[in-house]
Backbone as a ProteinNet text record, in pm:
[ID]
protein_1_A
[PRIMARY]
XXXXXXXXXXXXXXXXXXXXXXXXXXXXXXXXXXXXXXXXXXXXXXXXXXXXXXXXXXXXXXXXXXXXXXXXXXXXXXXXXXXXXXXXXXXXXXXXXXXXXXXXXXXXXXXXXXXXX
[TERTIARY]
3620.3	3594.1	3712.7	3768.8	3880.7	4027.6	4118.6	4257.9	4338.2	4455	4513	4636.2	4745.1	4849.1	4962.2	5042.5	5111.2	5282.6	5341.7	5488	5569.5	5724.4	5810.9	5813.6	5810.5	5833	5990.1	6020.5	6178	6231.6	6358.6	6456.5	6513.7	6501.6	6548.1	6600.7	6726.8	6764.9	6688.9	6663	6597	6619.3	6533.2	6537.3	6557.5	6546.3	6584.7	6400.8	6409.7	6259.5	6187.7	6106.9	6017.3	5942.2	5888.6	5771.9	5689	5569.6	5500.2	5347.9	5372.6	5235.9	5165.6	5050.9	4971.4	4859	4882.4	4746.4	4675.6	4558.2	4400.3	4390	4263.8	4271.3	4095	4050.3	3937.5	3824.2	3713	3551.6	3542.1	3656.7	3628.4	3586.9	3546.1	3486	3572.1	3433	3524.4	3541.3	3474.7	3452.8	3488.4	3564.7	3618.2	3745.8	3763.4	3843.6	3956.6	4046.4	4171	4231.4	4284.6	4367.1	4517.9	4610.9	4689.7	4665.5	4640.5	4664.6	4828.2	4848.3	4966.6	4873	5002.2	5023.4	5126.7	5174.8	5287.5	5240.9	5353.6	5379.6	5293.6	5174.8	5104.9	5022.4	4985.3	4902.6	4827.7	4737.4	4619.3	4610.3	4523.3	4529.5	4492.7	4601.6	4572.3	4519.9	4473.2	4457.1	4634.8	4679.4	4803.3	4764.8	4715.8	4643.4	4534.2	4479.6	4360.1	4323.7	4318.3	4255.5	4076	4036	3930	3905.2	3781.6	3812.4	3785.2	3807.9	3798.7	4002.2	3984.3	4192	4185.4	4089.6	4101.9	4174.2	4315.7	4369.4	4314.9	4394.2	4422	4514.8	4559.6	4710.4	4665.7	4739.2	4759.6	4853.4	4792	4862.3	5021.5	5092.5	5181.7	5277.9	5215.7	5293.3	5302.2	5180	5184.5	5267.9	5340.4	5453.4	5568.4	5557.4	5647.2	5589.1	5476.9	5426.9	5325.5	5323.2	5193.2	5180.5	5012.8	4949.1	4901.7	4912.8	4856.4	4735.4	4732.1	4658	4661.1	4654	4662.8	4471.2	4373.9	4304.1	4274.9	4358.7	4348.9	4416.9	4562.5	4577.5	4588.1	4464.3	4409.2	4532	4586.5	4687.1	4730.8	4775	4785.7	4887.9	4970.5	5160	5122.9	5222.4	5222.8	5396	5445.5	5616.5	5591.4	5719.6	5717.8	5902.5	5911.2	6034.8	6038.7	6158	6205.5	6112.4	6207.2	6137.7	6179	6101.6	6162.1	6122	6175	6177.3	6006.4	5958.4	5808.7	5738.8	5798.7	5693.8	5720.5	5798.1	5832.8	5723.9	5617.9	5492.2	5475.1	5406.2	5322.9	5237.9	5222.2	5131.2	5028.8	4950.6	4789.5	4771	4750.7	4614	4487.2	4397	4279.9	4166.2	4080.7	3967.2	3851.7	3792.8	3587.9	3559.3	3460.4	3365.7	3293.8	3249.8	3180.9	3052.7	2997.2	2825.4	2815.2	2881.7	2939.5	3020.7	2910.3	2955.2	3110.4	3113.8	3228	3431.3	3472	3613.5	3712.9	3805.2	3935.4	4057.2	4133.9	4251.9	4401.4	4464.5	4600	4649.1	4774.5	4843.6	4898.4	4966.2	5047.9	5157.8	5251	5390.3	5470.5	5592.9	5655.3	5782.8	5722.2	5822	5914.2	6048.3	6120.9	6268.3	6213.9	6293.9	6382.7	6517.3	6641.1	6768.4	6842.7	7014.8	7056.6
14923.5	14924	14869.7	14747.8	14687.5	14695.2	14724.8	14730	14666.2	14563.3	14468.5	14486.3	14487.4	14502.2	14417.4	14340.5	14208.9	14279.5	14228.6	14237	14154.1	14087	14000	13953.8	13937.2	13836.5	13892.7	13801.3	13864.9	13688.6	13667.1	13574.1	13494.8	13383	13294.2	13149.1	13090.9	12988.9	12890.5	12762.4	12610.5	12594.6	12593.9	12558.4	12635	12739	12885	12893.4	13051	13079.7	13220.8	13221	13348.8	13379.9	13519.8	13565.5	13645.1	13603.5	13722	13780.3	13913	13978.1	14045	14061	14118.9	14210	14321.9	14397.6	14449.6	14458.8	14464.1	14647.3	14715.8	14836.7	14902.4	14976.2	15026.8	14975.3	14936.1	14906.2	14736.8	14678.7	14582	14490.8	14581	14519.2	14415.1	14304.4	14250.6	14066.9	14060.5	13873.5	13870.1	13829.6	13811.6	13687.8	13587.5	13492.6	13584	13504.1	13514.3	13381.5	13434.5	13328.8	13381.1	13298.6	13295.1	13222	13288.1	13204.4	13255.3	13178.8	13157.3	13123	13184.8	13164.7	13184.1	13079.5	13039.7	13077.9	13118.9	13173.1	13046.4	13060.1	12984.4	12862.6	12927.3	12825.2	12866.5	12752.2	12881.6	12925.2	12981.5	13040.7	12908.7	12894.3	12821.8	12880.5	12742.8	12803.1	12736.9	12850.8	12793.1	12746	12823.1	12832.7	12936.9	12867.9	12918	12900.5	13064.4	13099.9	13119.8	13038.5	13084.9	13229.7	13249.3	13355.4	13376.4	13169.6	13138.7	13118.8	13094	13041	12929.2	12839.2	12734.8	12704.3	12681.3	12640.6	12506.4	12545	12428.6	12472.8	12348.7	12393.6	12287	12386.6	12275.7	12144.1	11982.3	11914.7	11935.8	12018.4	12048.4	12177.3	12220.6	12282.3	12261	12141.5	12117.7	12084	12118.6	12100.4	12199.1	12235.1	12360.6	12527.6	12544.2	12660.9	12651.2	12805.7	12813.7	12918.6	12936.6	13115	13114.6	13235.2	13327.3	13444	13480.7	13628.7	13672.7	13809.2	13892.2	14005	13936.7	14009	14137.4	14165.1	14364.8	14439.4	14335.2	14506.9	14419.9	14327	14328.7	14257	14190.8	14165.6	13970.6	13932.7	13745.5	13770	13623.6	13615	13511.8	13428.4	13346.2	13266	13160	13156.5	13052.8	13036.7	12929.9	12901.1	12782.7	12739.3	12610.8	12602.9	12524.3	12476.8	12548.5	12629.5	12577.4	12544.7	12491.6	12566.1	12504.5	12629.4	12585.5	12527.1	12519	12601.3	12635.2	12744.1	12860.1	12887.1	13003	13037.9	13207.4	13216.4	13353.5	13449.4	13539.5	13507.8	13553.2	13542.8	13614.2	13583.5	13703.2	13646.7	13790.6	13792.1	13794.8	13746.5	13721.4	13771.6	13805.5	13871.7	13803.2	13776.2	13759	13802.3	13882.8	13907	13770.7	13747.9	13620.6	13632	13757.2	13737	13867.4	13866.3	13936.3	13830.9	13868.2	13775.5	13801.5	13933.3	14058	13956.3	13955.1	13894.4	14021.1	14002.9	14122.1	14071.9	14125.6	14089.5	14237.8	14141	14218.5	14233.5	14345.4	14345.8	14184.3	14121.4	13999.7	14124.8	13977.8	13985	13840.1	13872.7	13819.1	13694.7	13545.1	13473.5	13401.5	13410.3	13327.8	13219.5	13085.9	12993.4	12921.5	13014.5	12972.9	12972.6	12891.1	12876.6	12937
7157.9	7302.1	7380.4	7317.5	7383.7	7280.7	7343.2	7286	7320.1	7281.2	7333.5	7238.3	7341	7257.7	7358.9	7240.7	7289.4	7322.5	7378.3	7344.8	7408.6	7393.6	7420.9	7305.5	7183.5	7094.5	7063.6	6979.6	6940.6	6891.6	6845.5	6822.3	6930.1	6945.7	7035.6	6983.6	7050.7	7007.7	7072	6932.3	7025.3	7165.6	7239.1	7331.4	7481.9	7405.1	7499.9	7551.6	7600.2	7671.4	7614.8	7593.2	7619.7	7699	7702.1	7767.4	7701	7700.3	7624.9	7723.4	7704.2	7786.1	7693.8	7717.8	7652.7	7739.9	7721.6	7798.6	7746.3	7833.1	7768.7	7821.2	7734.5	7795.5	7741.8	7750.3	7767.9	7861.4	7766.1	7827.8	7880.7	7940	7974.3	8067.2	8157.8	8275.1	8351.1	8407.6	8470.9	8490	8404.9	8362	8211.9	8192.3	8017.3	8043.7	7911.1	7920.7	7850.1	7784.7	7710	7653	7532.7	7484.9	7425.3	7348.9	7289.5	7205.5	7077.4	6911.4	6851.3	6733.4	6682.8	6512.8	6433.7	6269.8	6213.4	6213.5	6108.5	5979.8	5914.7	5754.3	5626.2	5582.9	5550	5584.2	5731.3	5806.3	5847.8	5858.7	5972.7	6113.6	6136.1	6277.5	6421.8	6520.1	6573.8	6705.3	6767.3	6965.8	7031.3	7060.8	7163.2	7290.4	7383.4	7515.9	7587.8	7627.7	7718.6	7817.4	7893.6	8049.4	8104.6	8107.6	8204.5	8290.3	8328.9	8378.5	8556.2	8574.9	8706.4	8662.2	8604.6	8582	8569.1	8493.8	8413.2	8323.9	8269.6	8168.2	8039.9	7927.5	7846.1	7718.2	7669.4	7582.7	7464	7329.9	7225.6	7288.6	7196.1	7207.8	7189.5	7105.8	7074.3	7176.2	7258	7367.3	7470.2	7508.6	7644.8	7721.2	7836.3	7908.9	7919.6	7748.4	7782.2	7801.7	7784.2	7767.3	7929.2	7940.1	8109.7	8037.8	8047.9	8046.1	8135.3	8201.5	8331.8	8284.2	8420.7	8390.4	8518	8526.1	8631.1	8604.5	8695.8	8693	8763.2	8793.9	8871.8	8720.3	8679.9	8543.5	8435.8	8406.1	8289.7	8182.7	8253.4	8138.1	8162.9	8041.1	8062.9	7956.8	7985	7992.3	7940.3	7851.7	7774.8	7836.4	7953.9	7937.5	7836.5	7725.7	7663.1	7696.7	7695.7	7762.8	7606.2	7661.3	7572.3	7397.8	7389.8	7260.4	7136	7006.7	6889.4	6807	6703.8	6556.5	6485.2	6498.5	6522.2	6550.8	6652.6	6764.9	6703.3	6597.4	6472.8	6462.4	6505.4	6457.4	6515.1	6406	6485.9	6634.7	6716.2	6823.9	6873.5	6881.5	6884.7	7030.4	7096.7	7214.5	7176.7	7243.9	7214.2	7345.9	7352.5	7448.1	7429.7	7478.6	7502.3	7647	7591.2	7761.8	7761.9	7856	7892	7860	7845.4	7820	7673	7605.5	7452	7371.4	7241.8	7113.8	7037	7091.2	7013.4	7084.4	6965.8	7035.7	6955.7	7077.8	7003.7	7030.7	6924.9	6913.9	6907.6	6945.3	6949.1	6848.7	6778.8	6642.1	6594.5	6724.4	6720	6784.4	6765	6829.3	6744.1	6676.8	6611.8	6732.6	6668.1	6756.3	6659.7	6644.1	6591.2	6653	6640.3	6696.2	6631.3	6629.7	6545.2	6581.3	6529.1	6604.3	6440.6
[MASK]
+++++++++++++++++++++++++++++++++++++++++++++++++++++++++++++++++++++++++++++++++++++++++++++++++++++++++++++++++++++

């Protein structure tokens, strides 16, 4: 029903910036949250950040300050900036979907982030 497909990931040196968007596409109406998860190469799946679908935020202890997620509710799509950036933050990145009154969550392919000099 829902399709979400991420892009901006790519190679960046410590301390440099990204952006990542992700847009949403089919049966999705019009109240649904979003997130950004992350997985590092033998770890598990984390929460990076999360939007409300009034535009409530919240961030892992571990990004807070450098990372903001947005969303743009007319085209369906939420941005991830991450600024100053460490080799930590080295990780696949998943979009994430929930309608607000549906059990059903969807996800994006990912998008590959790597933080290296």
């Amino acid at each position: 029903q829902v399709q979400l497909v991420e892009s901006g990931g790519g190679l960046v040196q410590p301390g440099g910036s990204l952006r990542l968007t992700c847009v949403a596409s089919g049966t999705i109406g019009s109240l649904y949250i979003m997130d950004w998860y992350r997985q590092a190469p033998g770890k598990q799946r984390e929460l990076v950040a999360h939007i409300g679908d009034g535009g409530s935020t919240s961030y892992a202890d571990s990004v807070k300050g450098r990372f903001t997620i947005s969303r743009d509710n007319v085209k369906h799509t939420v941005a991830l900036q991450m600024n100053s950036l460490k080799p930590e933050d080295t990780a696949v990145y998943y979009c994430h979907l929930k309608k607000l009154f549906q059990s059903t969550s969807y996800w994006g392919q990912g998008t590959q982030v790597t933080v290296s000099s």
